[in-house]
N, C-alpha and C positions, 0 to 999 in steps of 0.2 A: 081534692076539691080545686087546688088550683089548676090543673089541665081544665077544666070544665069550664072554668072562668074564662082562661085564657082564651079556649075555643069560641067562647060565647063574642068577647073583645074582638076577636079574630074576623069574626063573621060579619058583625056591626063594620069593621075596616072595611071588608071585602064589597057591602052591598055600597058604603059612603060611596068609594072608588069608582064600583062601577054604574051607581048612579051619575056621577061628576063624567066618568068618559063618556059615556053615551049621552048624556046634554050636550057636552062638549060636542062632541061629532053629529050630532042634529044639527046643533048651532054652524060649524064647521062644511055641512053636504051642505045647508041652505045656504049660506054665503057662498058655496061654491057652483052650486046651482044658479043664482043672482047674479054670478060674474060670466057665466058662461052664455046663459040670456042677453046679459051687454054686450059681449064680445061677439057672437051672431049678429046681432042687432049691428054693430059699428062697422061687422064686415059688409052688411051687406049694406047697409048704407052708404060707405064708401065705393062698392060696386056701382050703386047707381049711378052717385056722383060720377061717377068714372065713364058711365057708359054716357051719361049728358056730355062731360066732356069732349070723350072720342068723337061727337058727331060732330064738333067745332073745328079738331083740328084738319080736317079734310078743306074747309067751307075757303078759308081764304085761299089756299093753294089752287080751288076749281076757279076763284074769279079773277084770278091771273091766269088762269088755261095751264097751270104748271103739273096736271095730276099723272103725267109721265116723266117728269124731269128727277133727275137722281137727289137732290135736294128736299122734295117730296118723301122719295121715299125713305131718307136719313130723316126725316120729323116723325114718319111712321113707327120705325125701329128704336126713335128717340120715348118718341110717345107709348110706344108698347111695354118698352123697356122700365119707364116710370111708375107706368100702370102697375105693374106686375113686381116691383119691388117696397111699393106703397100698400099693395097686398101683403105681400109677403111679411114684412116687419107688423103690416098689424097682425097676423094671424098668429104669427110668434109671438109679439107681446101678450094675445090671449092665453097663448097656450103657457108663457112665461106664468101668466097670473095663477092659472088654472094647478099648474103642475104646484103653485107654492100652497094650494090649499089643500093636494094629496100629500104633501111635504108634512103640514100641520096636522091632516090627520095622523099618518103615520106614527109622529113624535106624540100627536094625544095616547096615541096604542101604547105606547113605550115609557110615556111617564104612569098608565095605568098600572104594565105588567112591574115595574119601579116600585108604587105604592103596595102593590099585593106582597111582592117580594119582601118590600122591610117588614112589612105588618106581620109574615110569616116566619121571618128573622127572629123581630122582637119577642115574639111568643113562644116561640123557640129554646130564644134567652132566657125567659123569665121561667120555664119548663124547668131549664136546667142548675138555676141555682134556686128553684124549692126542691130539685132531685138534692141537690148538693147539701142543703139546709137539712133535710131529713136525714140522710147519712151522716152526717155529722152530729145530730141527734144521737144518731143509731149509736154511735160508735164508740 
């Protein structure tokens, strides 16, 4: 009778478990879903900003007549070059965000198959000293 029991405890562990990871990881894809939303949203709102920009940095250079002088085109190189690293850090910060919420899923996977494991430990355990209890009975 105590295998049956144990089995019975066993199962009740197994559904807690994997009721708690799969909340977890809903909860987990939607906040990762929510960050990926902003981080589109921030990129490309800083593209626009960027593209208003760009139209500025040309304007005084044309009303000094300077738009062939080498100086021009070090603002161009200066200006593109900002561009595209003010890009860059935010796409990584998104991606920074993003990768730390498949991080957290991962680790929810790993404290679930953690929970399964003891629970099938303990039953295990307890299997074996009412084997032990009984034989010593026997004996």
């Amino acid at each position: 009778m105590a295998g049956y029991f144990d089995e019975a405890a066993l199962e009740g562990t197994r559904r807690a478990a994997t009721q708690q990871r799969d909340t977890s990881l809903a909860t987990n894809a939607y906040a990762r879903f929510l960050a990926q939303q902003r981080g589109e949203r921030t990129v490309s709102d800083l593209g626009t900003q960027q593209a208003k920009q760009w139209e500025t940095v040309s304007s005084p250079w044309g009303k000094r007549g300077m738009l062939n002088s080498g100086q021009y085109v070090q603002g161009l190189q200066k200006a593109a070059m900002e561009r595209f690293n003010k890009m860059n850090d935010t796409r990584l910060g998104v991606q920074g965000e993003l990768r730390t919420y498949d991080d957290k899923a991962a680790g929810i996977e790993a404290e679930y198959q953690r929970a399964l494991a003891d629970a099938e430990l303990q039953v295990r355990l307890q299997q074996q000293q009412a084997a032990a209890q009984l034989q010593a009975l026997k004996g």
